[in-house]
DSSP file (Angstrom, degrees, kcal/mol; ACC not computed):
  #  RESIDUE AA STRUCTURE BP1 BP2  ACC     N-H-->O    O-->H-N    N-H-->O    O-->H-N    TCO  KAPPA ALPHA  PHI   PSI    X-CA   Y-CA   Z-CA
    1    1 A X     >        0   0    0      0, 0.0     4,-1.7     0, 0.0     0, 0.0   0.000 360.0 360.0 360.0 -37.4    0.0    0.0    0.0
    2    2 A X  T  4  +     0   0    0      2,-0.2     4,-0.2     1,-0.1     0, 0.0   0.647 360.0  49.9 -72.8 -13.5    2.9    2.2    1.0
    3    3 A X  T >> S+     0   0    0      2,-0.2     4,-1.9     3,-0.1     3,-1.9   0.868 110.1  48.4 -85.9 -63.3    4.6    1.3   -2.4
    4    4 A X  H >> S+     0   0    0      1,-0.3     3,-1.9     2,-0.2     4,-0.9   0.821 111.3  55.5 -42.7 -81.6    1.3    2.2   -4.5
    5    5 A X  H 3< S+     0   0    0     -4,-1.7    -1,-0.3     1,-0.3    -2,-0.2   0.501 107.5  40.3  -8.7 -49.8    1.1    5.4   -2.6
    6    6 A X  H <> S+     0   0    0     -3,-1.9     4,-1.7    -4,-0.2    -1,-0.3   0.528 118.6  53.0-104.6  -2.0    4.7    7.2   -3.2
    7    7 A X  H << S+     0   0    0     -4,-1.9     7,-0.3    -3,-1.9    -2,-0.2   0.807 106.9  48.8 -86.2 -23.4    4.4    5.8   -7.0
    8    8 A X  T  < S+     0   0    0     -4,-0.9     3,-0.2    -5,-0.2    -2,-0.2   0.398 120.9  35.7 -64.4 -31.4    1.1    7.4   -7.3
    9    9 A X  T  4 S+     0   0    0      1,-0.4     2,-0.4    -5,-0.3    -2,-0.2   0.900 136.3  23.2 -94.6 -67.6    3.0   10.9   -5.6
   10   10 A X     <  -     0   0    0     -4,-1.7    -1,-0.4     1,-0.1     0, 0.0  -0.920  69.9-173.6-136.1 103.9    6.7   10.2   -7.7
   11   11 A X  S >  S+     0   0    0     -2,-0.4     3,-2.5     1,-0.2    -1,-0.1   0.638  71.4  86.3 -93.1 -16.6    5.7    8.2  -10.4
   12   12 A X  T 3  S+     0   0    0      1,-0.2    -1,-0.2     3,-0.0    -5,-0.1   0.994  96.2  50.5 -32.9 -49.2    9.5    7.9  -11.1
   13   13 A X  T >   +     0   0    0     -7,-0.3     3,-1.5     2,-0.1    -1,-0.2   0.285  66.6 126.6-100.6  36.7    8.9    5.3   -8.7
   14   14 A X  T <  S+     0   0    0     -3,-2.5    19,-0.3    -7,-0.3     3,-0.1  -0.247  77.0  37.9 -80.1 158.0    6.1    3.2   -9.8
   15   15 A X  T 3  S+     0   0    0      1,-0.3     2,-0.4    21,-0.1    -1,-0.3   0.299  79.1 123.5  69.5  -8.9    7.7   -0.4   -9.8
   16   16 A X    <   +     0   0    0     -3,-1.5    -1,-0.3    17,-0.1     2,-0.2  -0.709  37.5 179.8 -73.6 128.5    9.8   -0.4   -6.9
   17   17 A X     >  -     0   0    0     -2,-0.4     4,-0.9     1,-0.3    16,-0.0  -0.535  44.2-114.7-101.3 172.6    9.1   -2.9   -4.5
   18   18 A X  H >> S+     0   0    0     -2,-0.2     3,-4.9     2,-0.2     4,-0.5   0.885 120.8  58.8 -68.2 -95.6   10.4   -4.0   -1.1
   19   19 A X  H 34 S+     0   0    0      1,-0.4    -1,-0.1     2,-0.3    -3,-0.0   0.339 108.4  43.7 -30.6 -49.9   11.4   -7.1   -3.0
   20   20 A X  H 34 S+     0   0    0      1,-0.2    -1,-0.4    -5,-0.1    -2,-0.2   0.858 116.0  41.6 -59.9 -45.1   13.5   -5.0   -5.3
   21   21 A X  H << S+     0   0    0     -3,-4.9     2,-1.1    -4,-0.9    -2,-0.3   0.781  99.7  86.4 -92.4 -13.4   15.3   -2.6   -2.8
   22   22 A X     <  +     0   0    0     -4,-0.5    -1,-0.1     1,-0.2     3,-0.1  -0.514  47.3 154.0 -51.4  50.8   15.7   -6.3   -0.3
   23   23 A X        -     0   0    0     -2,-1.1    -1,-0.2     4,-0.2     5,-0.1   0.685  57.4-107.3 -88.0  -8.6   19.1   -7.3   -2.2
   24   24 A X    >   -     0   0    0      3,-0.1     3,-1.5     2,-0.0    -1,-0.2  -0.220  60.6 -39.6 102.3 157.8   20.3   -9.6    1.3
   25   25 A X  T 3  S+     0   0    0      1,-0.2     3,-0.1    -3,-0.1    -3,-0.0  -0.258 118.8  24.0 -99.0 173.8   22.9   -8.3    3.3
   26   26 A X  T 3  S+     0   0    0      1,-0.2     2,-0.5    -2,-0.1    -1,-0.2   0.623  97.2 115.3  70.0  18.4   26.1   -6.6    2.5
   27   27 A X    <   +     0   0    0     -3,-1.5     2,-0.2     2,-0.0    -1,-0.2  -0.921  34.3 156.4-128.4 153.9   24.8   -5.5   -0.5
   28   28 A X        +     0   0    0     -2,-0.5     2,-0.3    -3,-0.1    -7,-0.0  -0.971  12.9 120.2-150.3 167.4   23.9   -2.3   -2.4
   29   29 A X        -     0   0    0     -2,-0.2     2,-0.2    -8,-0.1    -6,-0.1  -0.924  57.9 -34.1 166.6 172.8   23.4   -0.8   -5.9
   30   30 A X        -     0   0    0     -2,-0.3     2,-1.1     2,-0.0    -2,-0.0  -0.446  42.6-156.4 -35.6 101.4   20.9    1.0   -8.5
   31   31 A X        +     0   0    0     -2,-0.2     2,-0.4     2,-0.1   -10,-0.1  -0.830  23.8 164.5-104.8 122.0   17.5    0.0   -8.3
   32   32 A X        -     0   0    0     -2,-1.1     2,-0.6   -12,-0.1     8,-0.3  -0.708  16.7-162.4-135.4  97.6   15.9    0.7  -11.6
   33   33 A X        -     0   0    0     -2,-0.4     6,-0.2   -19,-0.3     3,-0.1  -0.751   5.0-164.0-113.9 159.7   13.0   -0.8  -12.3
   34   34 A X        -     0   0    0      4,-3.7     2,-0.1    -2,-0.6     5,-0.1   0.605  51.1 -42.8 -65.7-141.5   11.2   -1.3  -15.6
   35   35 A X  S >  S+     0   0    0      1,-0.1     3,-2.7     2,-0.1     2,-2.5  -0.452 133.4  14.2 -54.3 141.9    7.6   -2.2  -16.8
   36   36 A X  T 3  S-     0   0    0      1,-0.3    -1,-0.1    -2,-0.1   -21,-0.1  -0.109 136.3 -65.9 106.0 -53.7    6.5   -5.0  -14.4
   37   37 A X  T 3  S+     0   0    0     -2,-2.5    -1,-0.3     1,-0.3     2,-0.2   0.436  95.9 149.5 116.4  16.8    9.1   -4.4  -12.0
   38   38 A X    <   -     0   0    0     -3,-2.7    -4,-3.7     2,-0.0     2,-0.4  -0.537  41.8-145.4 -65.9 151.4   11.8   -5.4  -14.4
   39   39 A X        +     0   0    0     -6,-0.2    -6,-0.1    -2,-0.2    -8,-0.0  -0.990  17.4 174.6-122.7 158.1   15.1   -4.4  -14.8
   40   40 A X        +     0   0    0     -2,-0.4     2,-0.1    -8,-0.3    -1,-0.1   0.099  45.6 109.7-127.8  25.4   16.4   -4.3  -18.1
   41   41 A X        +     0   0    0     -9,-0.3     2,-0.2     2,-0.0    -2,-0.1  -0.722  45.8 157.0-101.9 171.1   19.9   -2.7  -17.4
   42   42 A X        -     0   0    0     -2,-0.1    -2,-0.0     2,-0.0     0, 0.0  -0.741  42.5 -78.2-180.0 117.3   22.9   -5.4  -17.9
   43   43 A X        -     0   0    0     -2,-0.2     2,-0.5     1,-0.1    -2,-0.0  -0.331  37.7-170.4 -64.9 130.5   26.5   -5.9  -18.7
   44   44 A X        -     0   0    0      0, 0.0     2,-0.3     0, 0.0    -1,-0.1  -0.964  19.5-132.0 -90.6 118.9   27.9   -5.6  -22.2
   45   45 A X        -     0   0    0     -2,-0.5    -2,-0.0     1,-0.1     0, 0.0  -0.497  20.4-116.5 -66.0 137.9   31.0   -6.5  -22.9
   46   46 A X        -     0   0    0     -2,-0.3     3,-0.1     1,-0.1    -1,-0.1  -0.357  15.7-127.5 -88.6 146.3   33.5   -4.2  -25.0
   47   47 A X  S    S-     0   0    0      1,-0.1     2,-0.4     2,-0.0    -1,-0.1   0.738  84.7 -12.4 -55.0 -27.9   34.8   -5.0  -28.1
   48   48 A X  S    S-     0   0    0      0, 0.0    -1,-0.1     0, 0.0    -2,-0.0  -0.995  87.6 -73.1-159.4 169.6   38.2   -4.5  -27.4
   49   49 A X        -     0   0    0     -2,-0.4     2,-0.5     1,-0.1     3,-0.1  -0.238  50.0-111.5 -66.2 137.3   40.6   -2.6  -24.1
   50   50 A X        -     0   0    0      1,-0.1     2,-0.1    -4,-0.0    -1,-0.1  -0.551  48.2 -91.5 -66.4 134.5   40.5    0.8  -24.0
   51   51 A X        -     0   0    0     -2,-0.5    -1,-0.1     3,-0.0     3,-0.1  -0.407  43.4-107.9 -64.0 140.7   44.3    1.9  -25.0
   52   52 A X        -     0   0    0     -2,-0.1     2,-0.2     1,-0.1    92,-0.1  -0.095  40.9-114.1 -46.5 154.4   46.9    2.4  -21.8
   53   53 A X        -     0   0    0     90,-0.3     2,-1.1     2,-0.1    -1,-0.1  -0.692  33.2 -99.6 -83.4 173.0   47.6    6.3  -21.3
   54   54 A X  S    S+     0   0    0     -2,-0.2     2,-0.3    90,-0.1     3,-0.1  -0.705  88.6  70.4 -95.7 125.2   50.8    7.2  -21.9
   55   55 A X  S    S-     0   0    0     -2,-1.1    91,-0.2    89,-0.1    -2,-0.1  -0.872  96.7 -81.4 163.9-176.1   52.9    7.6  -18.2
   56   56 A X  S    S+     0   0    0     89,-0.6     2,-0.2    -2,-0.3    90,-0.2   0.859 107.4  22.8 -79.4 -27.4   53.9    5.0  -15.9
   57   57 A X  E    S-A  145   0A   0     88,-1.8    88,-2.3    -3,-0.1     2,-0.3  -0.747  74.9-121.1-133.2 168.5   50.3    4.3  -13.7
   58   58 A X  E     -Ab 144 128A   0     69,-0.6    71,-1.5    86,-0.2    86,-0.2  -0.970  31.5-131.7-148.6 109.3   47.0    5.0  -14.8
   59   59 A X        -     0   0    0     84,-1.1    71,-0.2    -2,-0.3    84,-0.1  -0.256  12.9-160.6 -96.1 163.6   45.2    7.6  -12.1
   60   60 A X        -     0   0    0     69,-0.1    71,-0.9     2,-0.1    -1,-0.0  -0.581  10.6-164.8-143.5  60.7   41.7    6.8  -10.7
   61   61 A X  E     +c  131   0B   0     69,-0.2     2,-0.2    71,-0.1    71,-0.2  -0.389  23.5 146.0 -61.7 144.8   40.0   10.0   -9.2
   62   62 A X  E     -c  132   0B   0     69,-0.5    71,-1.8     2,-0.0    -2,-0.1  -0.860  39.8 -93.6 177.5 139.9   37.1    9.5   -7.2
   63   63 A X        -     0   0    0     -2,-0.2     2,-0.3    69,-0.2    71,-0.1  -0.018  18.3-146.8 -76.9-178.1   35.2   10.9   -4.1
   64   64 A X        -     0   0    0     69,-0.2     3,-0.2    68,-0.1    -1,-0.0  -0.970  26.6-120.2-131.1 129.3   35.2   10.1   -0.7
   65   65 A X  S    S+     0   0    0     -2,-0.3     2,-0.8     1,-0.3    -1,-0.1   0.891 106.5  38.8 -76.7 -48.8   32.1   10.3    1.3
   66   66 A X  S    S+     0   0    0     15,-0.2    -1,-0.3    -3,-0.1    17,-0.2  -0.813  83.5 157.7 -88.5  97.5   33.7   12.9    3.6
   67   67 A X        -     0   0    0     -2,-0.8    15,-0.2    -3,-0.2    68,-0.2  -0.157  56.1 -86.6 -85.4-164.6   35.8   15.4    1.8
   68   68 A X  S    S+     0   0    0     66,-1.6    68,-0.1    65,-0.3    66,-0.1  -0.018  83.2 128.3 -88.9  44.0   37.5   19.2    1.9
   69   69 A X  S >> S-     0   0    0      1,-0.1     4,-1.9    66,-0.0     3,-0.8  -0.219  78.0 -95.0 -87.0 174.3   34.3   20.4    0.5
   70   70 A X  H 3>>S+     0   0    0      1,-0.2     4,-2.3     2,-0.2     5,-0.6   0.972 117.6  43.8 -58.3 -41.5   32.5   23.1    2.0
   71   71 A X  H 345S+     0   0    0      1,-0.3    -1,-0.2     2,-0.2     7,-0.1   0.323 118.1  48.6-100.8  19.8   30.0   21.4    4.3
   72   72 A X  H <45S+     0   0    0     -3,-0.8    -1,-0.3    -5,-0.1    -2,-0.2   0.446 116.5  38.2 -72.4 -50.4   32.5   19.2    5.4
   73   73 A X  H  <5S+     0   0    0     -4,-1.9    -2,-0.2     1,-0.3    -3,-0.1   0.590 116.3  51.7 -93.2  -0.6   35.1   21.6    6.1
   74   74 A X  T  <5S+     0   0    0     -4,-2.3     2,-1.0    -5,-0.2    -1,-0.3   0.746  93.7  86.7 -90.4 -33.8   32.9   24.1    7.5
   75   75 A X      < -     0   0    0     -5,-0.6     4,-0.4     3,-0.2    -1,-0.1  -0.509  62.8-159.5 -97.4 117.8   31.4   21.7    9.8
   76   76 A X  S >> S+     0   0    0     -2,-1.0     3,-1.6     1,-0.2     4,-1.5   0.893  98.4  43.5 -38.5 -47.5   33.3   21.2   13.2
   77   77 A X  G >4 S+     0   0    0      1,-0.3     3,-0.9     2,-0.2     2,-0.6   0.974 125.4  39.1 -70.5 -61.8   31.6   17.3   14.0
   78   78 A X  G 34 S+     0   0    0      1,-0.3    -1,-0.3     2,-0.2    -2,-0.2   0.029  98.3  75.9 -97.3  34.0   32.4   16.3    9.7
   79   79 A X  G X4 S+     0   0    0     -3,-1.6     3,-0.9    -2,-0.6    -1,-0.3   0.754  95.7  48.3-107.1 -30.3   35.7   18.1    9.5
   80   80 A X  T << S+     0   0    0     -4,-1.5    -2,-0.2    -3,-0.9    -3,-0.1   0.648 102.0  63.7 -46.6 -28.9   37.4   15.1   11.5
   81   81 A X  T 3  S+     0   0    0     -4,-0.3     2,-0.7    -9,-0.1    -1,-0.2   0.708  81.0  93.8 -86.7  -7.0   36.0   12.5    9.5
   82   82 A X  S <  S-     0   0    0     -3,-0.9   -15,-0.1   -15,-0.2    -1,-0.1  -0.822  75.4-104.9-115.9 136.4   37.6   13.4    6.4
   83   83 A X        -     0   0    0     -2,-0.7    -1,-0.1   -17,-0.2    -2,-0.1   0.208  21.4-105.8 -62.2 141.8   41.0   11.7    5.2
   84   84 A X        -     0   0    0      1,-0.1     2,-0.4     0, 0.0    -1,-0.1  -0.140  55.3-107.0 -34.1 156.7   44.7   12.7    5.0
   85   85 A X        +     0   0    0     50,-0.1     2,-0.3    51,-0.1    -1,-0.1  -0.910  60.1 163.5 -85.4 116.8   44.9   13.2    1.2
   86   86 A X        -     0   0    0     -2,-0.4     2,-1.0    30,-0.1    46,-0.6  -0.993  40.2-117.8-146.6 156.2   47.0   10.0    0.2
   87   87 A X  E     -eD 118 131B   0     30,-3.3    32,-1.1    -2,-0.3    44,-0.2  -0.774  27.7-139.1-117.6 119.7   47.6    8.0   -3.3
   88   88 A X  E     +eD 119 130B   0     42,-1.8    42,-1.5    -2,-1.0     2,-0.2  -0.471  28.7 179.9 -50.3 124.7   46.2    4.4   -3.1
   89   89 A X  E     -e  120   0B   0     30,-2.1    32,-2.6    40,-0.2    35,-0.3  -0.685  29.8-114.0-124.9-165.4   48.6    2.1   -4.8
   90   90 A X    >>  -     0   0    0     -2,-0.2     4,-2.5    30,-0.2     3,-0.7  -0.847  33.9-118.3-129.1 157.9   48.7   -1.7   -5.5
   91   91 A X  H 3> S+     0   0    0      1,-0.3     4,-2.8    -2,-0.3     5,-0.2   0.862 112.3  49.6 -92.1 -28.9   51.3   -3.5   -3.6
   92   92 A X  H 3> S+     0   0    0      2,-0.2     4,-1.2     3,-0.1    -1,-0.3   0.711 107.2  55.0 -68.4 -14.4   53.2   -4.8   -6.6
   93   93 A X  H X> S+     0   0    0     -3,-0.7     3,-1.1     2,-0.2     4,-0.9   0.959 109.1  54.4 -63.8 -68.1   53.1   -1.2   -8.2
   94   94 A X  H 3<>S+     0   0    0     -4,-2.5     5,-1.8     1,-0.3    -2,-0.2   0.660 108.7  43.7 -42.3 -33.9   54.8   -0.2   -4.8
   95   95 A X  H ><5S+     0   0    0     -4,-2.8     3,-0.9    -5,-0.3    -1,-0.3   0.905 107.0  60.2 -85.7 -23.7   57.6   -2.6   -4.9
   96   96 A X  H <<5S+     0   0    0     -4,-1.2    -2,-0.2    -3,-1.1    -1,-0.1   0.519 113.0  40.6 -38.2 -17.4   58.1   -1.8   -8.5
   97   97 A X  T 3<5S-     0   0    0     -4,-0.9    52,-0.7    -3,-0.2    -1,-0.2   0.556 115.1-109.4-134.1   9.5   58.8    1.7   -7.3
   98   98 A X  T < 5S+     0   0    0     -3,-0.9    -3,-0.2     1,-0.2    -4,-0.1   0.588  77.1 125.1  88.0   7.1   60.9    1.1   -4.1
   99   99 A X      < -     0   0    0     -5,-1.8     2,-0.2    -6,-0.2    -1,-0.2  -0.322  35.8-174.8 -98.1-172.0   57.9    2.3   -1.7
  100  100 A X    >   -     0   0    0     -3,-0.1     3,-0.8    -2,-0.1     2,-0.4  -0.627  47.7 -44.1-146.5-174.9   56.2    0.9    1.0
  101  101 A X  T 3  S+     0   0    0      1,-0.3    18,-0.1    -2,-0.2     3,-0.1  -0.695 123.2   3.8 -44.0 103.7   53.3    1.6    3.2
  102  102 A X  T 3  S+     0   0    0     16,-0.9    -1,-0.3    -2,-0.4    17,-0.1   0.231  90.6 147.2  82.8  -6.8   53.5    5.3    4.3
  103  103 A X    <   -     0   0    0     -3,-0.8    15,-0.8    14,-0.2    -1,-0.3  -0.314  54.6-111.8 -89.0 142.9   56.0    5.8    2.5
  104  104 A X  E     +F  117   0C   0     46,-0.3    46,-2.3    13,-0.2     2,-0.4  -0.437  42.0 178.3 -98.5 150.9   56.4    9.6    0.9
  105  105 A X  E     -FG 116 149C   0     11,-1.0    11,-2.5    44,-0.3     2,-0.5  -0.996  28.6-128.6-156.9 124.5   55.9    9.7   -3.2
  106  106 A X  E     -FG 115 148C   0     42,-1.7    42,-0.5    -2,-0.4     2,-0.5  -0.865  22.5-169.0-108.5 139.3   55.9   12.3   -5.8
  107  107 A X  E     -FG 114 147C   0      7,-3.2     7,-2.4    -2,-0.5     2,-0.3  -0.883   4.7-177.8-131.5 114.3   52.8   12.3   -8.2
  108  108 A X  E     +FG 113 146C   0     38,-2.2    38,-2.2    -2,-0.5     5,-0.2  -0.790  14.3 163.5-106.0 140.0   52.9   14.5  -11.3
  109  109 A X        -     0   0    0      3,-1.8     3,-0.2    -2,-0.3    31,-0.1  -0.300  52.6 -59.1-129.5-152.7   49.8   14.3  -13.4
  110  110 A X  S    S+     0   0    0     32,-0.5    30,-0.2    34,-0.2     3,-0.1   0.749 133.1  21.7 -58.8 -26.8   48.1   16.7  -16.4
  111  111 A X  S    S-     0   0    0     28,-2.3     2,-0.4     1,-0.2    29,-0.3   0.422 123.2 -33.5-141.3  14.3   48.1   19.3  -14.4
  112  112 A X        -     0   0    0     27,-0.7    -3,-1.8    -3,-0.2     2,-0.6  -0.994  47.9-103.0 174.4-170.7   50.5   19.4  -11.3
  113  113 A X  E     +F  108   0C   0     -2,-0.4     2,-0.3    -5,-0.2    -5,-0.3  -0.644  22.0 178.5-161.0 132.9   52.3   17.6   -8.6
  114  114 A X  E     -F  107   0C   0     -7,-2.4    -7,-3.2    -2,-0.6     2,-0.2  -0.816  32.2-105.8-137.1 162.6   52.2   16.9   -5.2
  115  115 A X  E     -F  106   0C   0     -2,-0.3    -9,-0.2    -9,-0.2     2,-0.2  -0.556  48.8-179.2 -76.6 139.1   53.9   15.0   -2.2
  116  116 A X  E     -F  105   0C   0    -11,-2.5   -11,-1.0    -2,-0.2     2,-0.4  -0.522  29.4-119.4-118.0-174.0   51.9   12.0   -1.0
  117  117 A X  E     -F  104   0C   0    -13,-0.3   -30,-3.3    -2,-0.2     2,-0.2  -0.877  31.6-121.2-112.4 130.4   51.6    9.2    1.2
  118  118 A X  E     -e   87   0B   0    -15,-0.8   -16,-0.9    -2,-0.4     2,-0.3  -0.657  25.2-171.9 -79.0 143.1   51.5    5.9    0.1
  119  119 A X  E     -e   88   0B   0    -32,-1.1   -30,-2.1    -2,-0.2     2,-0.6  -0.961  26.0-130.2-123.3 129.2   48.3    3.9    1.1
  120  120 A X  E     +e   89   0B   0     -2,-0.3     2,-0.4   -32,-0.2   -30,-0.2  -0.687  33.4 172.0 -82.9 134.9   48.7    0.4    0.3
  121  121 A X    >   +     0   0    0    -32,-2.6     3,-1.9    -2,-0.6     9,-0.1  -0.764  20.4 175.1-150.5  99.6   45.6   -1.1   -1.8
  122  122 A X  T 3  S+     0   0    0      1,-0.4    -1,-0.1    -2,-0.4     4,-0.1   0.352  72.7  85.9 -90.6 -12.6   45.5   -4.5   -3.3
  123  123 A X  T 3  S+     0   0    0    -34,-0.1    -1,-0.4     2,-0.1     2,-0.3   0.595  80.5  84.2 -74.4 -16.2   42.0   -3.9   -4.3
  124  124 A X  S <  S-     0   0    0     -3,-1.9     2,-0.6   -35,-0.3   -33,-0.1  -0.709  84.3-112.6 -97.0 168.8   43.5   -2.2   -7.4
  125  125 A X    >   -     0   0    0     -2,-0.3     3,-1.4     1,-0.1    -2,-0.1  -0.743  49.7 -92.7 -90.4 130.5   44.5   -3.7  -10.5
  126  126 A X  T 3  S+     0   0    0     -2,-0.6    -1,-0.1     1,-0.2     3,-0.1   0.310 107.5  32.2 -25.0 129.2   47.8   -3.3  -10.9
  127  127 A X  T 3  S+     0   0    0      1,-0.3   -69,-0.6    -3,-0.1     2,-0.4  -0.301 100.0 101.4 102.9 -36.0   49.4   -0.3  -12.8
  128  128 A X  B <   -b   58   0A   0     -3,-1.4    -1,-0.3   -71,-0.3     2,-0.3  -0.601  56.3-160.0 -79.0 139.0   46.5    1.9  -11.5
  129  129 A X        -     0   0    0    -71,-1.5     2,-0.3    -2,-0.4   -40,-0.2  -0.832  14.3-137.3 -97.9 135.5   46.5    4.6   -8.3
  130  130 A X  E     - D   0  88B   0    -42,-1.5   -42,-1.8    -2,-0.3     2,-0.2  -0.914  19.1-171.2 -78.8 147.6   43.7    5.7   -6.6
  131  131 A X  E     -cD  61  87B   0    -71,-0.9   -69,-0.5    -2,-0.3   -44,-0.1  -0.906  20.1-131.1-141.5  95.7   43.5    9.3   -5.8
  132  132 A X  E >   -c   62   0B   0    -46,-0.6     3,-0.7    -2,-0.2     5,-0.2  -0.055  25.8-126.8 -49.6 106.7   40.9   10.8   -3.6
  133  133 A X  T 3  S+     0   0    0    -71,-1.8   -65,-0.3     1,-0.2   -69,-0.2  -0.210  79.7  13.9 -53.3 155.7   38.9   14.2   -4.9
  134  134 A X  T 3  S+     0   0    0      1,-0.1   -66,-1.6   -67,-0.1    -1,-0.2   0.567  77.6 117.3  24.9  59.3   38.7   17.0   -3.2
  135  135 A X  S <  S-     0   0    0     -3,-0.7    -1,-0.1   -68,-0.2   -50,-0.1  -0.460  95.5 -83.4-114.3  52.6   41.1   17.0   -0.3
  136  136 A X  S    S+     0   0    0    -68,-0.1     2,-0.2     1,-0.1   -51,-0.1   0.749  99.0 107.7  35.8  48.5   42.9   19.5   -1.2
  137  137 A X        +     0   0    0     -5,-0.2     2,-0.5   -23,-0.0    -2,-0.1  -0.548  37.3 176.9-152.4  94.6   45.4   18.0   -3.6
  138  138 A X        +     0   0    0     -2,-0.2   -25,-0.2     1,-0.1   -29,-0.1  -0.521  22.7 145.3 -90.1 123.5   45.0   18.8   -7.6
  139  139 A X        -     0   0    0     -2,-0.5   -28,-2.3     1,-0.2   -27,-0.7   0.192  69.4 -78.8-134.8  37.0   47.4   17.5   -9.9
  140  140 A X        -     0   0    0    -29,-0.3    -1,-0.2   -30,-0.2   -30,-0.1   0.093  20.1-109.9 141.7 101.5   45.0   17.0  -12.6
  141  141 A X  S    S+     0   0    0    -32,-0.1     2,-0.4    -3,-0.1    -1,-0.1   0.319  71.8 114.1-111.8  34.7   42.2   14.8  -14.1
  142  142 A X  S    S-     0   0    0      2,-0.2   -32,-0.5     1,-0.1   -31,-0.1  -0.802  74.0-124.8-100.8 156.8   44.1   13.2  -17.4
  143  143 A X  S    S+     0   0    0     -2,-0.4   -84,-1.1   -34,-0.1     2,-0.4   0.268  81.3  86.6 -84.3   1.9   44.3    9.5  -16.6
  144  144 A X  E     +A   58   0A   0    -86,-0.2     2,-0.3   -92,-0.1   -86,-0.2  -0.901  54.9 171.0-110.3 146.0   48.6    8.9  -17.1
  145  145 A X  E     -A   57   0A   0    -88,-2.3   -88,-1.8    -2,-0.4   -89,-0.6  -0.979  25.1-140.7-136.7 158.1   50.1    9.6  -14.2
  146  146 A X  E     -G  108   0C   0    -38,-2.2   -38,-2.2    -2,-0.3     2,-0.4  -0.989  15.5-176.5-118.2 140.5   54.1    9.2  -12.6
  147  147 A X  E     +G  107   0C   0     -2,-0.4     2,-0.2   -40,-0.2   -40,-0.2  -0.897   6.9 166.5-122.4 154.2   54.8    8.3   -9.6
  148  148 A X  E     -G  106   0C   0    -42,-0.5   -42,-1.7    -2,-0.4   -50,-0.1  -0.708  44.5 -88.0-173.0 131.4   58.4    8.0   -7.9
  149  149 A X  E     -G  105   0C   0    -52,-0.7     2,-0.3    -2,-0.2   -44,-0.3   0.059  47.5-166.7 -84.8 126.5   59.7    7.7   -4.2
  150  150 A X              0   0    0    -46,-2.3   -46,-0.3   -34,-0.1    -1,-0.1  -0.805 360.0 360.0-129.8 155.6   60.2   11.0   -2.9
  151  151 A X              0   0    0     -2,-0.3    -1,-0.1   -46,-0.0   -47,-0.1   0.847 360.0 360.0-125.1 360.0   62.2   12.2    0.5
C-alpha cells in the first residue's frame, strides 16, 4: 500500500518494491526498475581494451564520502572525519617503485604535482593509483600519471 502510494505521488517510482530494494545483506546498488518491475539494465561487454595512457600508472579520481568540500570543512563534527589526502597504490606497483606503506611519493599528473603518502591497496589492479577528490590536492584529471619515491 505504501509502495502504490509514493508511485502514485513520484511516479519515477512506480515499480519499486520492497522485494526489489531487499538485495540480502552486504549488498547495495541501483534499483531501476522497468515495466513489471523489471530491470532491463545489464553488462555488455566491449569489443576490445581501451588503449593504456601514456605515463607510468594510470590515475583513478574519485570521491570520498567525507571530503574538503565546504559542508564538510565548515562543519566542526564532519571536518574530523575526512581523510589525509593519500595516493592508493597496489602493492606490486609499490615494490616496482621502491615504496612501501606510508612511504612519501611524488605524483605528477596533467596538471601538477604533489607530495603523497603511500596507502597500500591491493584492491586495485595493478598499474592503476587511486587518488581521492577533493582533499585539497590537484594535480589533474588526465588519466597517465608518474609516480616516484620521494624524500
Amino acid at each position: 500500500a505504501v509502495a502504490k502510494e509514493i508511485a502514485a505521488v513520484a511516479p519515477a517510482y512506480a515499480g519499486t518494491t520492497w522485494d526489489l530494494l531487499d538485495w540480502g545483506e552486504g549488498r547495495s546498488g541501483a534499483v531501476v526498475p522497468g515495466p513489471e518491475g523489471s530491470q532491463p539494465l545489464g553488462f555488455v561487454p566491449v569489443g576490445r581494451d581501451v588503449d593504456a595512457p601514456a605515463g607510468d600508472l594510470t590515475l583513478h579520481l574519485a570521491r570520498t564520502l567525507y571530503d574538503a568540500g565546504t559542508a564538510v570543512r565548515r562543519g566542526p563534527s564532519l571536518a574530523k572525519l575526512s581523510p589525509e589526502p593519500a595516493l592508493h597504490v597496489h602493492s606490486d606497483d609499490a615494490r616496482r617503485l621502491g615504496v612501501g606503506a606510508e612511504s612519501p611519493v611524488r605524483v605528477t599528473g596533467s596538471a601538477g604535482t604533489a607530495d603523497l603518502t603511500v596507502r597500500l591497496d591491493d584492491s586495485l589492479a595493478p598499474g592503476t593509483v587511486y587518488l581521492p577528490f577533493n582533499l585539497g590536492v590537484s594535480i589533474g584529471t588526465g588519466a597517465a600519471v608518474t609516480v616516484e619515491a620521494a624524500s
